[in-house]
C-alpha positions as CSV (number, residue, x, y, z in Angstrom):
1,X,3.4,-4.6,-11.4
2,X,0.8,-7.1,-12.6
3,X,-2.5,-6.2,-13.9
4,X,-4.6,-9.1,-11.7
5,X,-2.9,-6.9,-8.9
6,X,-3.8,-3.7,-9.6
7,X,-7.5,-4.6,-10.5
8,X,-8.5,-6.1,-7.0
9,X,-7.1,-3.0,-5.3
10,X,-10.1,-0.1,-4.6
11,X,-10.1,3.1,-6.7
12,X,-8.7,4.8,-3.2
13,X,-5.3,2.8,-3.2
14,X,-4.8,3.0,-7.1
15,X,-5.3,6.9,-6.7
16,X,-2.4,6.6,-4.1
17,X,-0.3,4.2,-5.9
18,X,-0.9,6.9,-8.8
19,X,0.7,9.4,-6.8
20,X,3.5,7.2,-5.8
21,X,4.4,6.2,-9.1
22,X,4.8,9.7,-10.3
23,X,6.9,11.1,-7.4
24,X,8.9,7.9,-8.4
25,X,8.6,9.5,-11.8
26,X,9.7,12.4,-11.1
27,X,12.6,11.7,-9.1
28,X,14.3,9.5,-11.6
29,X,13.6,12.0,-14.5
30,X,15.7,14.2,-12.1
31,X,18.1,11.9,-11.7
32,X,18.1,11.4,-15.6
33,X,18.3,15.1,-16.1
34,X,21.8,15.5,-13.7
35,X,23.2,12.4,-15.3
36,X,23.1,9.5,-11.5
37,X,20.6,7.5,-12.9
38,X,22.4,4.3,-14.0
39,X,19.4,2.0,-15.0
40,X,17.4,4.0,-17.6
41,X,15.2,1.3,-18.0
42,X,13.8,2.1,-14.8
43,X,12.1,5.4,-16.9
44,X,10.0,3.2,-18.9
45,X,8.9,0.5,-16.1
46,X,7.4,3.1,-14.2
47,X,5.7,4.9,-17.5
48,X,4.5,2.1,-18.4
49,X,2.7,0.6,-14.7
50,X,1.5,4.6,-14.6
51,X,-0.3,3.7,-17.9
52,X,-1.8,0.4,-16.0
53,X,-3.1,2.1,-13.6
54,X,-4.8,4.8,-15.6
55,X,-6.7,2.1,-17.7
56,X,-8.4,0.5,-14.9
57,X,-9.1,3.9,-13.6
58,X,-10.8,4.7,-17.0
59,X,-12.6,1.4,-17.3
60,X,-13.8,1.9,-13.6
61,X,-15.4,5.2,-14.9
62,X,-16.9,3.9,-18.0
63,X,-18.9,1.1,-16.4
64,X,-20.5,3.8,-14.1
């Protein structure tokens, strides 16, 4: 997920694809726990575009 991307989105649809990204989270940490997951890099894409999206949130709050 690109930054450019996630900065012309609203603060409604990064609060949703928040919420996505950790259900996603928790799924594969689940399926990293019972041993399916076969691409563990998966784990640190999404920790990683959850971290993106919690920057712009924070910058969006600052400049209020």
């Amino acid at each position: 997920m690109k930054v450019s991307d996630l900065r012309q989105k609203n603060d409604e649809d990064l609060a949703k694809e928040l919420l996505d990204l950790r259900k996603a989270q928790f799924s594969l940490r689940m399926q990293l726990a019972t041993q399916q997951l076969s691409n563990t890099s998966q784990v640190g894409k999404l920790r990683k575009d959850i971290a993106r999206i919690k920057t712009i949130q924070q910058e969006r709050a600052t400049e209020k």
